[in-house]
C-alpha positions as CSV (number, residue, x, y, z in Angstrom):
1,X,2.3,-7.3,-8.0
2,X,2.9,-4.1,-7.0
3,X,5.4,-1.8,-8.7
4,X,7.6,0.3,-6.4
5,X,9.2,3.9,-7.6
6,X,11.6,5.7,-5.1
7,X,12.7,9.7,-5.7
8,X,16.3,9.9,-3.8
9,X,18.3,12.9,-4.3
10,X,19.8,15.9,-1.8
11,X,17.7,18.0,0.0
12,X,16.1,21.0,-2.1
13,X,16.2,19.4,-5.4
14,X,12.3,19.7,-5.6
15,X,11.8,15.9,-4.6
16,X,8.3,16.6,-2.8
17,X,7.2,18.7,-5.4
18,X,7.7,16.0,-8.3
19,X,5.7,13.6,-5.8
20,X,2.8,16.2,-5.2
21,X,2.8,16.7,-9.1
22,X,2.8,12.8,-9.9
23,X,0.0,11.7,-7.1
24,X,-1.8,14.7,-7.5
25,X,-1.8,16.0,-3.8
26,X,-1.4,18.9,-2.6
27,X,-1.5,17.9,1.2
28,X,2.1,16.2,0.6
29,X,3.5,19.3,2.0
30,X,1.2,20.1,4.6
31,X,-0.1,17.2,6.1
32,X,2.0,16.4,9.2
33,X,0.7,13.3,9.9
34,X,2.7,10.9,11.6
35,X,2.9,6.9,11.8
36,X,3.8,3.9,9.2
37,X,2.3,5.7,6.1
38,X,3.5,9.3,6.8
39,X,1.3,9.8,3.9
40,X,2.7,12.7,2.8
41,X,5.5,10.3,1.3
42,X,3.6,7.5,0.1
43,X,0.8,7.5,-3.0
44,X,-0.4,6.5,-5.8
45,X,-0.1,7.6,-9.3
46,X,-1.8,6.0,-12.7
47,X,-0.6,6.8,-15.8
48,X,-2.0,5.3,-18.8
49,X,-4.4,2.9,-16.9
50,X,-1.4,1.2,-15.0
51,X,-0.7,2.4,-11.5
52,X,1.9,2.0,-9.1
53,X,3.2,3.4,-6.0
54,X,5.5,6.6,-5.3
55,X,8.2,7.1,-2.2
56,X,9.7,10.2,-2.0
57,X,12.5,10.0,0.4
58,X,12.9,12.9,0.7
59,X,10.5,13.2,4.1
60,X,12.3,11.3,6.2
61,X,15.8,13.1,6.8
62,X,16.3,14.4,10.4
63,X,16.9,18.1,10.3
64,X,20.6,18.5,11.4
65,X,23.7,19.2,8.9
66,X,26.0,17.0,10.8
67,X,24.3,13.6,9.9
68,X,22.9,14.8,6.7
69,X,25.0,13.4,4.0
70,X,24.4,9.6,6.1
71,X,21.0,10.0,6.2
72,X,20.9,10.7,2.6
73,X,23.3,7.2,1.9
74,X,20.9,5.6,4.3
75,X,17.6,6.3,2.3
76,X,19.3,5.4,-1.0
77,X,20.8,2.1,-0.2
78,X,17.0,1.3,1.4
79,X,15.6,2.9,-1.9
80,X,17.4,0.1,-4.1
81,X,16.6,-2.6,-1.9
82,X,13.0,-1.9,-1.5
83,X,12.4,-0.2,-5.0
84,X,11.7,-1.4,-8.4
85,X,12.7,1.9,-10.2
86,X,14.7,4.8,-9.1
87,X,14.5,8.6,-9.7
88,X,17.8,10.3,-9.3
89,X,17.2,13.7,-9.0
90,X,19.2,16.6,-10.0
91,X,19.1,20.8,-10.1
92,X,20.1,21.9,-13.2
93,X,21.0,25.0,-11.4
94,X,23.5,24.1,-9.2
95,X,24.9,21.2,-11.8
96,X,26.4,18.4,-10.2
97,X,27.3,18.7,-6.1
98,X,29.5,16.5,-4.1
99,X,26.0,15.3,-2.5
100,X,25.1,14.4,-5.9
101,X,28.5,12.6,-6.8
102,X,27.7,10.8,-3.6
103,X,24.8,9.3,-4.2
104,X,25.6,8.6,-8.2
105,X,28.4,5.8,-6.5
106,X,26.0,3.9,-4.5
107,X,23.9,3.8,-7.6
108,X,26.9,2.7,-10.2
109,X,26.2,-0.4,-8.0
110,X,23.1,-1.4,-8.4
111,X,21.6,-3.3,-10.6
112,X,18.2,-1.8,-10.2
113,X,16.8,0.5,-13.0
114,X,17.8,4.1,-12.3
115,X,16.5,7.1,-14.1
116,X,18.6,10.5,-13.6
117,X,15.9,13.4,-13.7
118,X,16.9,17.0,-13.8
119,X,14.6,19.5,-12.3
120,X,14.1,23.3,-13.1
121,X,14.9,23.1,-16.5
122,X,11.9,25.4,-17.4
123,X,13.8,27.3,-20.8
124,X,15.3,26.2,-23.8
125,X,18.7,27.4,-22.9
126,X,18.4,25.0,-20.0
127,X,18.4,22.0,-21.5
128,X,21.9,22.6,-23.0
129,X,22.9,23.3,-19.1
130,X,21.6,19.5,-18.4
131,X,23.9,18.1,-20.8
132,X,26.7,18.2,-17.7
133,X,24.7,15.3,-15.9
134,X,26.0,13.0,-18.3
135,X,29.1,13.2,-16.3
136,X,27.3,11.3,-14.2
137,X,27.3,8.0,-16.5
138,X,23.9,7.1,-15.4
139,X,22.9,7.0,-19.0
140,X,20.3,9.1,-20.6
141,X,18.2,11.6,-18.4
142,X,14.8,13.2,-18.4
143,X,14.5,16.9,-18.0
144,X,11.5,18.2,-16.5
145,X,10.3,21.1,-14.5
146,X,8.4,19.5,-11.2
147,X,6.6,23.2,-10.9
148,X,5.0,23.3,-14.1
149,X,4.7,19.9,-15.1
150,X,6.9,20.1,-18.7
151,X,8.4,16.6,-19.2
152,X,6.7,14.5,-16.7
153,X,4.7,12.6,-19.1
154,X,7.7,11.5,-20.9
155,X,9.0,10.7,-17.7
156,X,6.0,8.8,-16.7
157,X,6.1,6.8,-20.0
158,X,9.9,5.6,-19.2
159,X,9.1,4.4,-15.6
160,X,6.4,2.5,-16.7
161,X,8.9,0.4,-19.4
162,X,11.6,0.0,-16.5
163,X,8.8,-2.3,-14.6
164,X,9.7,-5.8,-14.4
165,X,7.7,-7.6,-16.5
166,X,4.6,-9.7,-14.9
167,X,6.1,-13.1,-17.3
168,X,9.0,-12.9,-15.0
169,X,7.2,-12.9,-11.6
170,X,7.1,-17.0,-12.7
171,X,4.0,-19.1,-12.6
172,X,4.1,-19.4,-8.7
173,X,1.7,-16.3,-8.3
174,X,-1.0,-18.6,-8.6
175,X,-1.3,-19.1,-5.4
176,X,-3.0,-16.8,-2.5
177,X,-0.1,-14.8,-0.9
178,X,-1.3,-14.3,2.5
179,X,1.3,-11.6,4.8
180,X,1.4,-11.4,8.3
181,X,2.1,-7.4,9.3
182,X,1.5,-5.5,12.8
183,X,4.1,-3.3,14.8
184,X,6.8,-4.2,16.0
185,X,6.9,-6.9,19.1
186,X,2.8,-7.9,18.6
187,X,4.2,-11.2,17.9
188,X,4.2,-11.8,14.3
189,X,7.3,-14.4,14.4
190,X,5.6,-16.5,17.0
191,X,2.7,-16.7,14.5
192,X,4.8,-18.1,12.0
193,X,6.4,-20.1,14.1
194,X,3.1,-21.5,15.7
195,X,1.9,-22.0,11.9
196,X,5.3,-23.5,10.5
197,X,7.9,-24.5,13.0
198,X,6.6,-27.9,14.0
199,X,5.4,-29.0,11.0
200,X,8.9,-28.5,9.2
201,X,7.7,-31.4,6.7
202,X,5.1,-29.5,5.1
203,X,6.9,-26.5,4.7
204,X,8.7,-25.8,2.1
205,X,10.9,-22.5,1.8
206,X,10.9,-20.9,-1.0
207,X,14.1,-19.2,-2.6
208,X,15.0,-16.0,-4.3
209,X,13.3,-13.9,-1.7
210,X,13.8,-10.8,0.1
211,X,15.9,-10.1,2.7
212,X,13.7,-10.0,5.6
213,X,10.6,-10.8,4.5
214,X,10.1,-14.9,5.1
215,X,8.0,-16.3,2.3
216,X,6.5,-19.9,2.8
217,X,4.4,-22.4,0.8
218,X,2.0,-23.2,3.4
219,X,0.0,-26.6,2.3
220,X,-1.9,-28.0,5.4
221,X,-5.7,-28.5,6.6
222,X,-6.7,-27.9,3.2
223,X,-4.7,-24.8,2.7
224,X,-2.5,-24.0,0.3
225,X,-1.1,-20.6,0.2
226,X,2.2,-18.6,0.6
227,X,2.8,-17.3,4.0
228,X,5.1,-13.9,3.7
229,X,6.4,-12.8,7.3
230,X,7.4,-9.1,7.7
231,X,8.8,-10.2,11.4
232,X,12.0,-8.5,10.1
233,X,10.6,-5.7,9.1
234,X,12.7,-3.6,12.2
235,X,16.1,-4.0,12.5
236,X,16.3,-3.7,16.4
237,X,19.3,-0.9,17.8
238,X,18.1,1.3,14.4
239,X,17.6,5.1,15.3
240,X,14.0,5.9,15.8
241,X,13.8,8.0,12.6
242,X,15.1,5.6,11.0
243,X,13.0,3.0,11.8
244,X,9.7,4.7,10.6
245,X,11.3,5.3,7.2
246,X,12.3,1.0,6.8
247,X,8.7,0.4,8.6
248,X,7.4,2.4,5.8
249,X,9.0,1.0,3.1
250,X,8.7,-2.2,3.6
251,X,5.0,-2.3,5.2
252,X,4.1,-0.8,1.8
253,X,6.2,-4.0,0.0
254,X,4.7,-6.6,2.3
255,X,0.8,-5.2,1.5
256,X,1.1,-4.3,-1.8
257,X,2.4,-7.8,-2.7
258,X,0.0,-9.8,-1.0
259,X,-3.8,-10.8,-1.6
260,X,-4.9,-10.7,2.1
261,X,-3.0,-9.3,5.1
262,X,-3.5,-11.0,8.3
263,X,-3.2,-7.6,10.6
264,X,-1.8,-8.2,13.9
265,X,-2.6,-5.9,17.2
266,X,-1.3,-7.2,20.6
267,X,-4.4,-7.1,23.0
268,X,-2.4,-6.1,25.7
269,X,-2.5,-2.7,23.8
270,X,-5.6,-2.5,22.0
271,X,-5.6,-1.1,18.4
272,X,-3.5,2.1,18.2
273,X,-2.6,5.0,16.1
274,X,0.2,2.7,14.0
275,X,-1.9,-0.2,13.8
276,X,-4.6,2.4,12.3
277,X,-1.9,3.2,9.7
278,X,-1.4,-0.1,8.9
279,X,-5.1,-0.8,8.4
280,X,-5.9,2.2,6.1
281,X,-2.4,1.4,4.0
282,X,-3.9,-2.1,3.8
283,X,-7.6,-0.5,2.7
284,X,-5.9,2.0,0.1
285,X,-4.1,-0.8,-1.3
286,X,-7.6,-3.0,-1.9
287,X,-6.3,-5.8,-0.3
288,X,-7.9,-8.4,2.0
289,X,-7.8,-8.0,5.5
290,X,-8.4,-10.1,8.8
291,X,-7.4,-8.9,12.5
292,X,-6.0,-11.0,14.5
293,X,-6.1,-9.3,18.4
294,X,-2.6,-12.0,20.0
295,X,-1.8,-12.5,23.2
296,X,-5.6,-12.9,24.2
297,X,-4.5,-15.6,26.9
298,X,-3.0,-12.8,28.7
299,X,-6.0,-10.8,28.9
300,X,-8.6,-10.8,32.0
301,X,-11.4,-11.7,30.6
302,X,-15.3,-11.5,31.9
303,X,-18.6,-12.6,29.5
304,X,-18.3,-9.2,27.7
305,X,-15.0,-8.6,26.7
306,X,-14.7,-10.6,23.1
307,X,-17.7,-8.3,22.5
308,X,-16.6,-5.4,24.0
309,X,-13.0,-5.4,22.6
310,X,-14.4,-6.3,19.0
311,X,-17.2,-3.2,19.3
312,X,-14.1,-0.7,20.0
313,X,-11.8,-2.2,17.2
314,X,-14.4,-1.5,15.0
315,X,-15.0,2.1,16.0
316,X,-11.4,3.1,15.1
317,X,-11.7,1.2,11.8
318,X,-15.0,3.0,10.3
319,X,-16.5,3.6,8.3
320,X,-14.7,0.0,6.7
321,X,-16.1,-2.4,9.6
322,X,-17.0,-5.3,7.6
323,X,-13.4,-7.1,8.7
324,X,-13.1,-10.5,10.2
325,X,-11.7,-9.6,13.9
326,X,-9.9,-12.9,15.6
327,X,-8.9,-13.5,19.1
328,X,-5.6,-15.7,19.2
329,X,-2.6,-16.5,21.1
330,X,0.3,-17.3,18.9
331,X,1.9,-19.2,21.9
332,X,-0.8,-21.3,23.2
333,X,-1.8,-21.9,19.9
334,X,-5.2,-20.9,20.4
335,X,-7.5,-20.5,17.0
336,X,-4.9,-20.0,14.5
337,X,-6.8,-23.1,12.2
338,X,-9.8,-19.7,12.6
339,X,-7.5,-17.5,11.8
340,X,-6.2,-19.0,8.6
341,X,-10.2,-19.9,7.6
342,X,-10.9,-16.3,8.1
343,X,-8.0,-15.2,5.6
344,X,-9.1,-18.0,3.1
345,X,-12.7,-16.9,3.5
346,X,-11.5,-13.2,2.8
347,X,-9.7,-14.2,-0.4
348,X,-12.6,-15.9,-2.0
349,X,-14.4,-12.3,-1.2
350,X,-11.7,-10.6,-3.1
351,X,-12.3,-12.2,-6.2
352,X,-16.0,-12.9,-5.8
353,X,-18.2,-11.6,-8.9
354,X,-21.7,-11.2,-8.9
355,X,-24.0,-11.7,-11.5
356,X,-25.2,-8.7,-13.4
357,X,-29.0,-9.8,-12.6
358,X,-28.8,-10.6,-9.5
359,X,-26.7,-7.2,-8.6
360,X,-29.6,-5.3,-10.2
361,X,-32.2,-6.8,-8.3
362,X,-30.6,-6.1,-4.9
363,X,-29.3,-3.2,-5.6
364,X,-31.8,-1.0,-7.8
365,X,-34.4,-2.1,-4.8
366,X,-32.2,-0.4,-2.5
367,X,-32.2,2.5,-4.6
368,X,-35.9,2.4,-4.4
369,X,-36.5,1.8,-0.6
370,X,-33.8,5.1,0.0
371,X,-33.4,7.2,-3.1
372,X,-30.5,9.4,-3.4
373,X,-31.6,13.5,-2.0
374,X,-32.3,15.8,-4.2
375,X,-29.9,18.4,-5.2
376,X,-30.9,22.0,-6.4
377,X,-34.2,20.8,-7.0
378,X,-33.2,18.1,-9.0
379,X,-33.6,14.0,-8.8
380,X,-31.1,12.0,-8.6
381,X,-32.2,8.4,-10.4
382,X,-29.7,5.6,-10.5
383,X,-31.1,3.5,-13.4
384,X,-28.7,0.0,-13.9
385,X,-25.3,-1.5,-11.8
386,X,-22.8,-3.6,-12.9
387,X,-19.6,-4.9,-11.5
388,X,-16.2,-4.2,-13.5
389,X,-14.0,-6.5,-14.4
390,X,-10.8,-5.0,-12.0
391,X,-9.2,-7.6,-9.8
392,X,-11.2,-6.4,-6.8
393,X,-14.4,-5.9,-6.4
394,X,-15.7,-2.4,-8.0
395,X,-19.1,-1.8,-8.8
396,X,-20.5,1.1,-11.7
397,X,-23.6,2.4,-11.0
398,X,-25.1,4.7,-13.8
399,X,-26.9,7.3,-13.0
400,X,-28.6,10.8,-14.6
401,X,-26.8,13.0,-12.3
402,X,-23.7,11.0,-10.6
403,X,-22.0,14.5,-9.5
404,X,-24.8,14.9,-7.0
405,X,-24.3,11.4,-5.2
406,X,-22.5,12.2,-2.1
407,X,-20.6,10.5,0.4
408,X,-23.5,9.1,2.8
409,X,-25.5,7.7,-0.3
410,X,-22.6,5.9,-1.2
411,X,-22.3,4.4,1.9
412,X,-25.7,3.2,2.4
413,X,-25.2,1.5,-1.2
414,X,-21.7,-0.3,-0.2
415,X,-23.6,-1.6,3.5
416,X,-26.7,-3.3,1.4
417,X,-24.1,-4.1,-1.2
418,X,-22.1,-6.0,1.9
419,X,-25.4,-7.1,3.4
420,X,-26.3,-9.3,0.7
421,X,-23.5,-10.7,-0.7
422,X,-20.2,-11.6,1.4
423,X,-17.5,-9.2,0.8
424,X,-16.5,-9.0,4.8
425,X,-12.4,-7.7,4.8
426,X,-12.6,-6.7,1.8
427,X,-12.3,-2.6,0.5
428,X,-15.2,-1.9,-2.0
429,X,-15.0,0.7,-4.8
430,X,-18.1,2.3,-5.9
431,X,-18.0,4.5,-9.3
432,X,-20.9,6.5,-10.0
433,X,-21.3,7.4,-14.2
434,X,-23.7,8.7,-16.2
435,X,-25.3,7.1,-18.8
């Protein structure tokens, strides 16, 4: 399962800054991106071969003083629902603001782990300035400097002991979770409700889970699986900033915790910028994918248009084409049985290893029908391939000069890898090493 780490705190407390340092981006600031990822507020960081995923909050006020201090209750009330771990933070120069006093209320009440950290502590005589935060009674805090990096591995070690621990999640993880997630209004409760609603006998509701999200055992046809339904996902009447920020949030909950994610577009639309945001927060999360295109009993259809419509799909998703695309109707019921064979087909990809002999064969003839270009005069020989033992597919191929493999290579070596053996919706990682 994924783990979830929020940064809440006032505006100017150096909240963006502490995320650029931990995911190591530098675009956090700059990139003005826009959609379900705003990706300037959602990463990834790895510390000590575990990762996990970072949200600063921060991004997501609306510029005006008037609604400020709401917004601010807003994010950190979604922060503890959402979250696993949360970073208070503070300015040791300003010491502790109403703002602050604020937020440390809503916090007294939750039962989530919090972690106070105070920024700009970048001197010794500084650290005796934090010592007012305990005022706070939050408990102990970290003191770091989020420009020069002083105290963020210490920090870094802490959130990594506040995760839940994997014993806990229960033995039910066996089982594939499968999550349905799309836009608002593409008709992802129909779905459920085509897949579960008449056959209330063989469903059987699970408890202890999340407001919103609807999880499901799902044992029919064959299948077995948990169905999780994000149809909640937008609380309708919200403001429209707000709703990108609880999209966000719990889009990345609903992928990060499944196995494969049944991504729905409504035909009616075709696949746009959001649903694009969706996909690559899906592909940068490794998980399973499978498009379903609903409503495609509304569509006027000639002999071309499965084709057509599948071609274009494909075009916005590249260069990672290899997805199952299926054309439903949740209301008519109309290939949902496919639609569930193409998520089961995509799970066994997920965890599908390939021999070591067989990998070399394939993939070292590749090599030799297309060898990598030459750099500087040099050539590039890749000499042996092995898949690692990660929980999706990543392959190692060693190499005399793996700095010189570029981008294109690479991809010629994931398209025979995908032409030979069946990794279709699945995201591929491809390491290059030397000897």
């Amino acid at each position: 399962m994924g783990n979830i780490v929020a940064i809440v705190g006032r505006p100017n407390v150096g909240k963006s800054t502490l995320f650029n340092r931990l995911t190591g981006s530098r675009e956090a600031i700059t990139d003005e991106q826009s959609g379900v990822t705003r990706d300037r507020h959602y990463g990834k960081v790895e510390w000590r071969g575990q990762e996990f995923s970072i949200i600063d909050t921060g991004g997501y006020i609306t510029r005006s003083d008037d609604i400020f201090e709401e917004e601010i209750r807003k994010q950190v009330l979604l922060a503890i629902e959402e979250a696993d771990v949360i970073l208070f933070m503070v300015d040791v120069l300003s010491g502790i603001t109403d703002p602050d006093e604020g937020i440390t209320d809503i916090l007294r009440r939750t039962d989530k782990k919090v972690i106070p950290v105070v920024n700009k502590v970048d001197a010794n005589e500084r650290q005796y300035d934090a010592a007012v935060f305990y005022k706070l009674g939050l408990g102990d805090y970290f003191t770091i400097s989020s420009a020069n990096g002083s105290g963020t591995g210490d920090l870094l070690d802490a959130i990594l002991e506040s995760f839940p621990s994997a014993a806990a999640a229960g033995e039910e993880e066996e089982l594939p979770r499968i999550t349905i997630v799309g836009r608002p209004n593409v008709g992802k409760s129909s779905l459920v409700n085509a897949l579960t609603e008449e056959e209330r006998n063989i469903v059987t509701p699970l408890a202890g889970t999340t407001r919103d999200t609807i999880d499901t055992l799902y044992n029919r046809y064959n299948h077995r699986f948990r169905l999780v339904d994000t149809a909640g996902l937008r609380k309708k009447g919200k403001v429209s900033e707000d709703i990108e920020f609880y999209s966000v949030m719990r889009a990345v909950r609903a992928v990060e915790n499944s196995d494969v994610c049944l991504l729905m577009i409504d035909a009616t639309q075709g696949m746009e910028a959001q649903d694009l945001n969706i996909f690559r927060l899906i592909q940068r999360n490794r998980k399973g994918v499978v498009i379903l295109v609903n409503k495609w009993d509304l569509m006027e259809k000639d002999n071309h248009t499965v084709g057509q419509y599948e071609t274009q799909i494909r075009e916005r998703t590249a260069p990672f084409t290899d997805v199952p695309v299926v054309f439903i109707s949740a209301v008519t019921r109309q290939r949902l049985q496919k639609a569930l064979e193409a998520a089961m087909r995509v799970y066994r990809n997920r965890t599908r290893r390939i021999p070591t002999s067989q990998l070399n064969e394939v993939m070292l003839r590749a090599v030799e029908n297309y060898r990598p270009p030459t750099v500087k005069g040099k050539n590039v020989t890749v000499k042996y391939v092995t898949q690692l033992p990660t929980l999706t597919p990543s392959f190692a191929f060693f190499c005399n000069l793996p700095q010189y493999i570029r981008e294109p290579y690479k991809r010629y070596l994931e398209n025979r890898l995908r032409e030979h053996f069946d990794f279709s919706g699945v995201p591929l990682q491809l390491f290059f090493r030397s000897k």
